[in-house]
C-alpha positions as CSV (number, residue, x, y, z in Angstrom):
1,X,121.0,117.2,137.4
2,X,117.9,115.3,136.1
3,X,115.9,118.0,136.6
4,X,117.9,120.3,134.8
5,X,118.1,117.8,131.9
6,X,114.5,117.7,131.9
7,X,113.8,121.3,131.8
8,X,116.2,121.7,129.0
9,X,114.7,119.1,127.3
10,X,111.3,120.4,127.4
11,X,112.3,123.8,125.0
12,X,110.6,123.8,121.6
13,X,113.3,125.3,119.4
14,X,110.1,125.5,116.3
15,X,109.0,128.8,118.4
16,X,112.3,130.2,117.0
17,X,112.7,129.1,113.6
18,X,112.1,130.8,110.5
19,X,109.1,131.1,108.2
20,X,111.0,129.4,105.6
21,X,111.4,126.3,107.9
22,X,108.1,126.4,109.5
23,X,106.4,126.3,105.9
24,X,105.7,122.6,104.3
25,X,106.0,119.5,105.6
26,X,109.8,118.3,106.1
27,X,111.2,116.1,102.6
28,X,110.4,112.6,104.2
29,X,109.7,110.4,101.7
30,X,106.7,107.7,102.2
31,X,106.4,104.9,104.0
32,X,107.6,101.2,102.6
33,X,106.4,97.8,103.3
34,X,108.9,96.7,106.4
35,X,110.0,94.1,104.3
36,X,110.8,95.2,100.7
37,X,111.0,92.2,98.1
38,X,110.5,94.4,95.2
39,X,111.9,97.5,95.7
40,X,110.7,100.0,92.6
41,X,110.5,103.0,94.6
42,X,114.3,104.3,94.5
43,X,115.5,105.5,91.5
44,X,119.1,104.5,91.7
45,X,121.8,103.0,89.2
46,X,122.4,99.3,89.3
47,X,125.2,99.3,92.0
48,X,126.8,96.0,89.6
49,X,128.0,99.2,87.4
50,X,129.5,101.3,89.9
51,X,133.3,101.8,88.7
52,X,135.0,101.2,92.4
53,X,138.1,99.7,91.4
54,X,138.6,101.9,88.6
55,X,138.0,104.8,91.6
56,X,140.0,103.4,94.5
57,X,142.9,103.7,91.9
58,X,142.0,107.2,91.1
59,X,141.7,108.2,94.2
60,X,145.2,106.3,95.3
61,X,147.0,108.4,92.5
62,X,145.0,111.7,93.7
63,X,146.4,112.0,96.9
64,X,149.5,112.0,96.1
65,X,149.5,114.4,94.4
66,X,150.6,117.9,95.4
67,X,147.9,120.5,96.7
68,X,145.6,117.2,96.6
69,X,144.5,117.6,100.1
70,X,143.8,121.4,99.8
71,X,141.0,123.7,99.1
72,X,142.7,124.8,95.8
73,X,145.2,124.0,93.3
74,X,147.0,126.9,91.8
75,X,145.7,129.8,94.6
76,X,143.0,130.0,92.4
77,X,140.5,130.7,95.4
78,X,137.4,131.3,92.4
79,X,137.8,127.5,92.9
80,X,135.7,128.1,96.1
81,X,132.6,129.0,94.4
82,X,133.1,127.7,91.1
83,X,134.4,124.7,91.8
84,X,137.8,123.1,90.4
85,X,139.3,124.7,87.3
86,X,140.7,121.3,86.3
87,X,137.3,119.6,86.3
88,X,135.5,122.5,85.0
89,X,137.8,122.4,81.7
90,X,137.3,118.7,81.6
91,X,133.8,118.8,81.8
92,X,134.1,121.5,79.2
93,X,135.6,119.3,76.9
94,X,133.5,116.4,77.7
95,X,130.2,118.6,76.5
96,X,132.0,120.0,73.7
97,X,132.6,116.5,72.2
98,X,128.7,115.5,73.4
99,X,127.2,118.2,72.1
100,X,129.8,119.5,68.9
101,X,129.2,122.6,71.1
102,X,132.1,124.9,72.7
103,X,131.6,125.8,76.3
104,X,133.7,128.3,78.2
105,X,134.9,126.9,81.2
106,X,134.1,130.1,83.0
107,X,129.9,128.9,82.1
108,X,130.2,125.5,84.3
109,X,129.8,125.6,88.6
110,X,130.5,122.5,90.3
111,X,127.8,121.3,92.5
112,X,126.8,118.8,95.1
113,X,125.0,117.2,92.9
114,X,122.2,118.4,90.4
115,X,119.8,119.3,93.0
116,X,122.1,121.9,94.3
117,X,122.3,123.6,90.9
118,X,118.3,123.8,91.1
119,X,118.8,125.3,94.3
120,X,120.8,127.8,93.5
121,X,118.9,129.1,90.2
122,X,115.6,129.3,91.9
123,X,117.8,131.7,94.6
124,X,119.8,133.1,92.2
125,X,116.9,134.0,89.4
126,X,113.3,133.7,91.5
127,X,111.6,135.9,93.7
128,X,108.0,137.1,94.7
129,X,105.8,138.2,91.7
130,X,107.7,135.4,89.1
131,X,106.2,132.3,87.9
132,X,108.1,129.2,87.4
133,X,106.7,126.8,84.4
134,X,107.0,123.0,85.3
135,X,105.9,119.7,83.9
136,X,102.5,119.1,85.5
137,X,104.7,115.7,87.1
138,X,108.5,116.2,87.7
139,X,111.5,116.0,90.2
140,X,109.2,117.1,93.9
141,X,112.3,118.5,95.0
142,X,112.4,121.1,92.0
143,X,108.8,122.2,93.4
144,X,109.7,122.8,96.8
145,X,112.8,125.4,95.8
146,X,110.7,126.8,93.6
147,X,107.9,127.5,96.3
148,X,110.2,128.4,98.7
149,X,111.2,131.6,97.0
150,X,108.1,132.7,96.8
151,X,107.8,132.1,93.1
152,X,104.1,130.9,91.7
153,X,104.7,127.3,90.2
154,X,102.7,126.8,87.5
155,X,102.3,122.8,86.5
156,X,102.2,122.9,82.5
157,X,100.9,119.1,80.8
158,X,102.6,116.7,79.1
159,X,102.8,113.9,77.0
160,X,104.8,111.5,75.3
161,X,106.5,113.9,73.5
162,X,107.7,115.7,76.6
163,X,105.8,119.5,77.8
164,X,103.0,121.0,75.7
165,X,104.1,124.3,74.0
166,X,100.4,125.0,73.6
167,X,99.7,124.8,76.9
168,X,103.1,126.6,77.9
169,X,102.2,130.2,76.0
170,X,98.2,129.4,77.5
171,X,99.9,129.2,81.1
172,X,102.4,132.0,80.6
173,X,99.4,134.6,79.1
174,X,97.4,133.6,82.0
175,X,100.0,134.3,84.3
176,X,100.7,137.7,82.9
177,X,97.0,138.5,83.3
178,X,97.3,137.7,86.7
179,X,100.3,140.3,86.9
180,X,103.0,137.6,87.2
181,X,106.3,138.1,85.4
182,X,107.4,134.7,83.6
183,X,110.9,134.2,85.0
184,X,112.0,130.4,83.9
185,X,110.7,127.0,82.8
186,X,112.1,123.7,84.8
187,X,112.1,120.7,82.2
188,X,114.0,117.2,82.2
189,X,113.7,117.3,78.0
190,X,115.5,114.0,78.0
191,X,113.7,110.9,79.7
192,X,111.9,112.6,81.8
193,X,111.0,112.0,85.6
194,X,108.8,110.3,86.3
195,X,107.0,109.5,82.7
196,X,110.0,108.7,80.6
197,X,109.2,111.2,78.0
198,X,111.4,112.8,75.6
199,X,111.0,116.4,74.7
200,X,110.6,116.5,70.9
201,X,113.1,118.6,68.6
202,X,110.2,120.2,67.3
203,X,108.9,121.5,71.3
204,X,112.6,122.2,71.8
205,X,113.2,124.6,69.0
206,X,109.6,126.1,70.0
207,X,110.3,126.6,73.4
208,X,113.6,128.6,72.7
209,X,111.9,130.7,70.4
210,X,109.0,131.6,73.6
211,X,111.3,132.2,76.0
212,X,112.6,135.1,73.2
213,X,109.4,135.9,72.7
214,X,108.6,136.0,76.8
215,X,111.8,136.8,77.8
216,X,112.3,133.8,80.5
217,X,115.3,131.3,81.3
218,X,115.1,127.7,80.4
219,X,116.4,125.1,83.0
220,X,116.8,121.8,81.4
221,X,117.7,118.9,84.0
222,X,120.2,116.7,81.6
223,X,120.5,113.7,84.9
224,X,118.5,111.0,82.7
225,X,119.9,111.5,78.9
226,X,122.9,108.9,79.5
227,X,120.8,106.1,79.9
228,X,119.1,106.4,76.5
229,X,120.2,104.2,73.4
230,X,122.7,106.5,72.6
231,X,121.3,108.5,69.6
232,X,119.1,111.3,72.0
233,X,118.1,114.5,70.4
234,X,120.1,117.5,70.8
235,X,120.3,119.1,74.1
236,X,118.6,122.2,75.2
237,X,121.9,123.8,75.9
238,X,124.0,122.9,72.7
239,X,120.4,124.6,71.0
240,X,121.0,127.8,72.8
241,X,122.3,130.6,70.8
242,X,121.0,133.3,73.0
243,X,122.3,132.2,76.8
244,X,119.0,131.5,78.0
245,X,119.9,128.0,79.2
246,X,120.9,126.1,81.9
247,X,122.0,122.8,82.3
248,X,121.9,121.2,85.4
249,X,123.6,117.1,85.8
250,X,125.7,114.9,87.6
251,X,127.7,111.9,87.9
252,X,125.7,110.5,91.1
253,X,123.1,109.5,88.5
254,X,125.7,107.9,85.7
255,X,128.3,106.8,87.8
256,X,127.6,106.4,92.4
257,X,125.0,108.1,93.8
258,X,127.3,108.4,96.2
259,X,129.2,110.7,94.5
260,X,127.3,114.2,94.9
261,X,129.3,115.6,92.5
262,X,126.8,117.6,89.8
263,X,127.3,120.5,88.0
264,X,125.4,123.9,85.9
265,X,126.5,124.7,83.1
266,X,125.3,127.7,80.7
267,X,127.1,131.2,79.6
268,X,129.4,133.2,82.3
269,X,127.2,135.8,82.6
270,X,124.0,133.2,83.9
271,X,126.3,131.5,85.7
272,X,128.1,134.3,88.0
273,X,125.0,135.1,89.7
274,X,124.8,131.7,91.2
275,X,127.9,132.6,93.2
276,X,126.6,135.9,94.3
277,X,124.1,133.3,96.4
278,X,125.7,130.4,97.5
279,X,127.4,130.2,100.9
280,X,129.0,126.7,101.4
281,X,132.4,127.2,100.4
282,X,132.0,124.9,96.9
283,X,131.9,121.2,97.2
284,X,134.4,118.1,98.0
285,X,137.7,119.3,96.2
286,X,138.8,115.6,97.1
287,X,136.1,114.1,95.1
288,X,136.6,116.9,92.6
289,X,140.1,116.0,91.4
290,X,139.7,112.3,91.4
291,X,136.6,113.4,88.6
292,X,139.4,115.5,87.1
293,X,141.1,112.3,86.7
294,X,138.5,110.2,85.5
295,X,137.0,112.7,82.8
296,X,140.6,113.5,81.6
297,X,141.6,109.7,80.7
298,X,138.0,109.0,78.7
299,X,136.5,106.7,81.6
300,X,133.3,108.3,81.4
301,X,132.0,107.9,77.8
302,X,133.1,104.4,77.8
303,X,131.1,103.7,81.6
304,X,128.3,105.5,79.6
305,X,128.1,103.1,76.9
306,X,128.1,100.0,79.4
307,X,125.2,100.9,81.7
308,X,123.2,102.4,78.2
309,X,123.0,98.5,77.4
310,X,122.4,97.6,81.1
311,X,119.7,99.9,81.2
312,X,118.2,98.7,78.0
313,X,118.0,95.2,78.9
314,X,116.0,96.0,82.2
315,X,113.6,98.3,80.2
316,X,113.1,95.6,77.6
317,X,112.1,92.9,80.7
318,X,109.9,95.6,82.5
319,X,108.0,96.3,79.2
320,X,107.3,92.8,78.2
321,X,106.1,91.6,82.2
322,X,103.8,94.5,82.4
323,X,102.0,93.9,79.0
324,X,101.9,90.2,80.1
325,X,101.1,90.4,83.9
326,X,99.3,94.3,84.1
327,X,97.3,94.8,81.2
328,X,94.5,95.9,81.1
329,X,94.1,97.2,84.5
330,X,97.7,99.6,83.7
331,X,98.3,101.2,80.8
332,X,101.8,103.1,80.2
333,X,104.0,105.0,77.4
334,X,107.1,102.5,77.1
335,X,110.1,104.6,78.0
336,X,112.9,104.6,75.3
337,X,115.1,105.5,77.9
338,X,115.7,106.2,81.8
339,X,114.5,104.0,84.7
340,X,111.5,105.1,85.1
341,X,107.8,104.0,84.3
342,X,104.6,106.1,84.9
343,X,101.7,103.3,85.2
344,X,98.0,104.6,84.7
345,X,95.7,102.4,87.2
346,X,92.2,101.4,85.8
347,X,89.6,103.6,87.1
348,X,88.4,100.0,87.9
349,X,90.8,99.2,90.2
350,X,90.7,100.6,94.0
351,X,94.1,102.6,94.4
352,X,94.3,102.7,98.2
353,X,93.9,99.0,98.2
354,X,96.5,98.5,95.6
355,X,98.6,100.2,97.7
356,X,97.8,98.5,100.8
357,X,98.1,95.0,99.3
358,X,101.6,96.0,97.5
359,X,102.7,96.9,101.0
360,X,101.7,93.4,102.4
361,X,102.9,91.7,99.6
362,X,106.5,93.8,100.3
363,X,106.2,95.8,96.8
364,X,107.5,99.2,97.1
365,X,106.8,101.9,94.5
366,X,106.2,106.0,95.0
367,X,103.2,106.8,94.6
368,X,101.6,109.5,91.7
369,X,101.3,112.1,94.0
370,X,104.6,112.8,95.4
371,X,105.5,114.2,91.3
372,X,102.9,116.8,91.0
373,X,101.3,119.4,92.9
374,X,98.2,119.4,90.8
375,X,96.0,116.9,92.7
376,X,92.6,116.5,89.8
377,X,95.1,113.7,88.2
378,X,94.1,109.8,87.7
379,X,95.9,107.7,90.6
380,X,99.3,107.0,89.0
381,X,102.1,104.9,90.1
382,X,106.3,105.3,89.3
383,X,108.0,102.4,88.7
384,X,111.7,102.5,88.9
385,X,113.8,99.3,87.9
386,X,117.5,101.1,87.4
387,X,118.9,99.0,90.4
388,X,116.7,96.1,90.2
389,X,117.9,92.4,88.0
390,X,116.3,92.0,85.0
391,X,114.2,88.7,86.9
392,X,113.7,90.2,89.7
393,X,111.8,92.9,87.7
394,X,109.8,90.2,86.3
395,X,108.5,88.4,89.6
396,X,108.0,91.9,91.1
397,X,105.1,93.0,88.1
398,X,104.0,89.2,88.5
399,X,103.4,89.9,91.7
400,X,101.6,93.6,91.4
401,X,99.4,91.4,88.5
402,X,98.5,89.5,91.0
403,X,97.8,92.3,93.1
404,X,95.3,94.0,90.7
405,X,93.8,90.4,89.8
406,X,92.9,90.5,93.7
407,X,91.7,93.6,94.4
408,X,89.7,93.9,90.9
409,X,87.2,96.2,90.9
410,X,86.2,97.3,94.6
411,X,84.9,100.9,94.2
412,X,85.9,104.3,92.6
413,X,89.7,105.3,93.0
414,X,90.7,108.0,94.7
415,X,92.6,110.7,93.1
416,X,96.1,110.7,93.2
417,X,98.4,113.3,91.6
418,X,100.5,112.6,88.4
């Protein structure tokens, strides 16, 4: 019997798998210090804000409801691949008051999350021979759907005012030259990941007009925009007057990340391909009716307004500690929203023993690279303090000052992408 275990042990199932798996490295993320005392590197909501009483009484009044446990509601077996009706008319509402924008119902697919939405536009929309127009850093996930349909990702610059158009119509001519059809441009307009920036209304309105002029989809990834002061320019979606948007979110971001709950939302003609690809029978209808509940009796805008102070008080503490404890050897943008900030080491200061040190000293923050697949970019780091106390943000930049202070200037950096 041992040997037989052994034997069967010894088969290597990769001889079998498919291209599509054997491509890439798997999605690990890097290594942290074995003991984190800072923790920057997740970007996750402060877990203080997470509504769970308010939920385990929603959820309490859920279930007993009729057709709670089932996969639908009315017979309405579209709620398979669209998701719930009763959320999707909620969430209809809730943009329509957002945005002063109406949105059919029939334009919004419920998702695990917003990650699944990318997923299933880049299946749905992207094939060999298109290019797919991304911020030259962004969400690494986005790049590897993209690049797994074969579709040439094309990083486009930004700045503080969100993605370059100038560069956008010099990257789409110079992908039509090469014979490539521009199919869609990725951007989170709205505090972006990982450098914080905001799109401006003037890029916006130029960007629609290009993707007339070029014929492309726009995907704008909304996740970040409740975390802003509250007055954020107009979304991409409530701009669109000719259906070329979509708008991917979700309450993992706003409310628990552990509920994967997202959602696309855009016309019902872009939508309704999306269901021509996906294949897992829609997402938690359990989770979806307690949202039902929870959209329908106006808990979300007020939950929105608590953590946009939350967040503002951590942002305010991270700004100040890094101007007293990092300068000059980091230089950054200060966010006006979102968790996130993208530092800019010193070409003075020796990156891989930064990150060596911050590793000793139990810092843990994601590295430049992991946002961009452009690798001639100065070493960058992302700091995220969502989840982190206000204090606990400052003795953690103390401590990376000290860090730089230490390792001063040791040799050239090496390049890291960003």
């Amino acid at each position: 019997m041992t040997n037989e275990v052994a034997q069967a042990s010894a088969f290597d199932p990769s001889k079998l798998t498919s291209a599509a798996a054997q491509a890439g490295d798997p999605p690990y993320f890097h290594r942290q210090p074995s003991t984190v005392t800072f923790d920057f590197d997740q970007g996750l909501p402060d877990a203080a804000t997470y509504p769970a009483d308010l939920l385990v009484r929603l959820a309490t009044e859920t279930v007993m409801e009729p057709y709670a446990l089932e996969y639908s509601t009315r017979g309405e077996y579209m709620d398979l691949s669209y998701g719930n009706r009763g959320l999707r008319e909620e969430l209809a509402n809730y943009l329509n008051r957002r945005d002063g924008r109406p949105q059919d119902p029939d334009g919004i697919m419920i998702t695990h999350g917003s990650a699944h939405g990318l997923s299933l536009i880049a299946r749905a929309y992207l094939e060999p021979g298109d290019a797919v127009f991304l911020e030259a850093a962004t969400f690494p996930f986005g790049i590897r759907y993209f690049e797994s349909t074969g579709a040439t990702v094309v990083p486009v610059t930004l700045d503080t005012d969100g993605m370059r158009m100038d560069d956008l119509r010099k990257c789409i001519l110079e992908a039509r030259g090469k014979g490539l059809r521009p199919k869609l441009v990725y951007v989170i307009a709205t505090h972006q990941l990982p450098t914080g920036a905001v799109l401006s209304l003037e890029r916006r309105n130029q960007l629609l007009e290009m993707a007339d002029e070029f014929d492309f989809m726009v995907h704008e990834d909304n996740v970040y925009r409740e975390h802003g002061p509250g007055h954020e320019l107009p979304t991409l979606l409530s701009m669109d007057r000719a259906g070329r948007v979509f708008q991917t979110d979700s309450f993992a971001k706003t409310v628990a990340p552990a509920i994967r709950i997202g959602w696309v939302a855009g016309t019902p003609e872009a939508i309704m391909p999306l269901s021509k690809v996906r294949q897992d029978l829609g997402a938690s209808m359990w989770l979806q009716r307690i949202m039902v509940k929870y959209l329908a009796e106006g808990h979300h805008e007020q939950h929105i307004a608590q953590i946009r102070a939350i967040y503002a008080q951590k942002r305010k503490a991270a700004t100040q500690a890094l101007h007293d404890y990092c300068s000059p050897e980091i230089t950054f943008d200060e966010p006006v929203g979102g968790w996130y900030y993208w530092l800019k080491l010193s070409e003075d200061v020796n990156w891989p023993e930064v990150q060596a040190e911050c590793m000793r000293r139990g810092i843990a923050m994601r590295p430049g690279d992991m946002f961009s697949n452009d690798p001639d970019q100065k070493p960058y780091m992302r700091l995220a303090v969502g989840h982190v106390e206000p204090e606990v943000i400052v003795d953690g930049i103390r401590t990376l000052g000290d860090v730089l202070r230490q390792v001063g200037d040791r040799g050239p950096t090496v390049p890291s992408g960003g």
